[in-house]
C-alpha positions in Angstrom: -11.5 7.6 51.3 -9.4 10.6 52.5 -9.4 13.7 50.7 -7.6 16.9 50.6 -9.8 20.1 50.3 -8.3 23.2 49.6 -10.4 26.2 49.8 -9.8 29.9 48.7 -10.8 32.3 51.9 -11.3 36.1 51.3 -11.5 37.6 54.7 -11.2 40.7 56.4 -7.7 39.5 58.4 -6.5 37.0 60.9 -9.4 36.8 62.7 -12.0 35.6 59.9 -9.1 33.4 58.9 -9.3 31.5 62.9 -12.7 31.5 62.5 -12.8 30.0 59.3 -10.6 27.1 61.1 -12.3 26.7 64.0 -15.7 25.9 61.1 -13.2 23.1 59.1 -12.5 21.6 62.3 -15.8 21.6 63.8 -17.2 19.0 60.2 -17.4 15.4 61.4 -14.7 13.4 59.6 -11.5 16.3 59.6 -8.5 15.0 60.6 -6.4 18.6 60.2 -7.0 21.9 58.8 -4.6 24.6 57.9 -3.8 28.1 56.3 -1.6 27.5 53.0 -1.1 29.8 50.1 1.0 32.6 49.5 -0.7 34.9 51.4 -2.4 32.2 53.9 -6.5 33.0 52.2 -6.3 28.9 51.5 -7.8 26.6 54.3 -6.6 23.1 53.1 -8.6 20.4 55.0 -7.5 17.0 55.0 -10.2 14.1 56.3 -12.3 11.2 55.3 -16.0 11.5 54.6 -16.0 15.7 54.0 -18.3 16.7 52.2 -16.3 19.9 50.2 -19.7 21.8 49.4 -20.9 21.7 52.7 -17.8 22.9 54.0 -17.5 26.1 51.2 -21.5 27.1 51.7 -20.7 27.3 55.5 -17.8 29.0 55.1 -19.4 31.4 53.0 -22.5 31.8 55.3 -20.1 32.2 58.1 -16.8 34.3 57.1 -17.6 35.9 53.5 -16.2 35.0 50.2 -15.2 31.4 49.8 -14.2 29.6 46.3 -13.5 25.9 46.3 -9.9 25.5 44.7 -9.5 21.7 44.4 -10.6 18.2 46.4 -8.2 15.4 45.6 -7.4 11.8 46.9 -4.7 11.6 49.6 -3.1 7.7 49.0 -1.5 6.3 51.1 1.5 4.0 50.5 0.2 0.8 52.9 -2.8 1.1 50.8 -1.2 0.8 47.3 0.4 -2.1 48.2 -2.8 -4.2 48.7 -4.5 -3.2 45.5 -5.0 -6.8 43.5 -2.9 -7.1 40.5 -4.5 -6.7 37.2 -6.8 -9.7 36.4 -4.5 -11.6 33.5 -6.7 -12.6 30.4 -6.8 -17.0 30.2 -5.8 -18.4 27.0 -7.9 -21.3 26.2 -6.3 -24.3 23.5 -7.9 -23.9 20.2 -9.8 -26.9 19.4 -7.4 -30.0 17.9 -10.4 -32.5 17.5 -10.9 -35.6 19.1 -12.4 -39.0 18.1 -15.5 -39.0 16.1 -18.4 -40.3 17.8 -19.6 -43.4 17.0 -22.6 -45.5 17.3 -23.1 -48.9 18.5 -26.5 -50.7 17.1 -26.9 -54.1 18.8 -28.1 -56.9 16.0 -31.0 -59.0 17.8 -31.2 -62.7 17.3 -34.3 -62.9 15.4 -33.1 -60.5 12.5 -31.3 -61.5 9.5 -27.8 -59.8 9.9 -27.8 -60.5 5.8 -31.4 -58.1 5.8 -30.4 -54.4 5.7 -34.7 -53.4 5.7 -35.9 -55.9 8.5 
C-alpha cells in the first residue's frame, strides 16, 4: 500500500535538510522524497512498505530534532475502480406452504380391511 509520510525536520540549515534526504531515500521501498512546508523543515516521503518510525528515529539519530507530522494512504484512481461492489443482502420468499405430507400404509392380504386392531 503506498503511503505518504510527512515528517517535521528541525535542522541547523540546508545542509542537515540534504542530508536528511539523502537518509529518506536511502529506506528500501521510497519512491520520492521532498522538502515541503512553509519554510521547507517538512520531508514528505512517498513509498510502499515504509516503515514511518523507522524513518523519524533515524532521522533523529542522524540530523537532530524530528517529529512525525502525518502518514496517509496515497489511492490511486486505477485501483478504485477494481474495488468489488458492496455485497447486496438476498431476499429469500417467506414460506407459502406446500402440500401436507402424507402417509401411505399398504393393507396386506391376510388382514381384515374391516379390523382396525389386527
Amino acid at each position: 500500500m503506498k503511503q505518504k509520510i510527512v515528517i517535521k525536520v528541525t535542522g541547523k540549515g540546508p545542509k542537515s535538510r540534504s542530508k536528511a534526504l539523502q537518509i529518506a531515500v536511502g529506506l528500501s521501498g521510497v519512491e520520492s522524497a521532498g522538502l515541503g512546508g512553509e519554510d521547507k523543515s517538512q520531508i514528505e516521503v512517498v513509498g510502499d512498505g515504509v516503515d514511518a518510525v523507522q524513518l523519524t528515529n533515524l532521522l533523529r539519530k542522524k540530523v537532530g530534532y524530528a517529529e512525525l507530522a502525518s502518514v496517509e494512504a496515497v489511492g490511486e484512481k486505477k485501483e478504485e475502480k477494481k474495488e468489488e461492489p458492496a455485497v447486496q443482502p438476498v431476499a429469500w420468499p417467506g414460506y407459502v406452504g406446500g402440500m401436507p405430507q402424507t402417509y401411505i400404509y399398504p393393507i396386506h392380504p391376510h388382514q381384515d380391511p374391516s379390523c382396525s386392531i389386527m
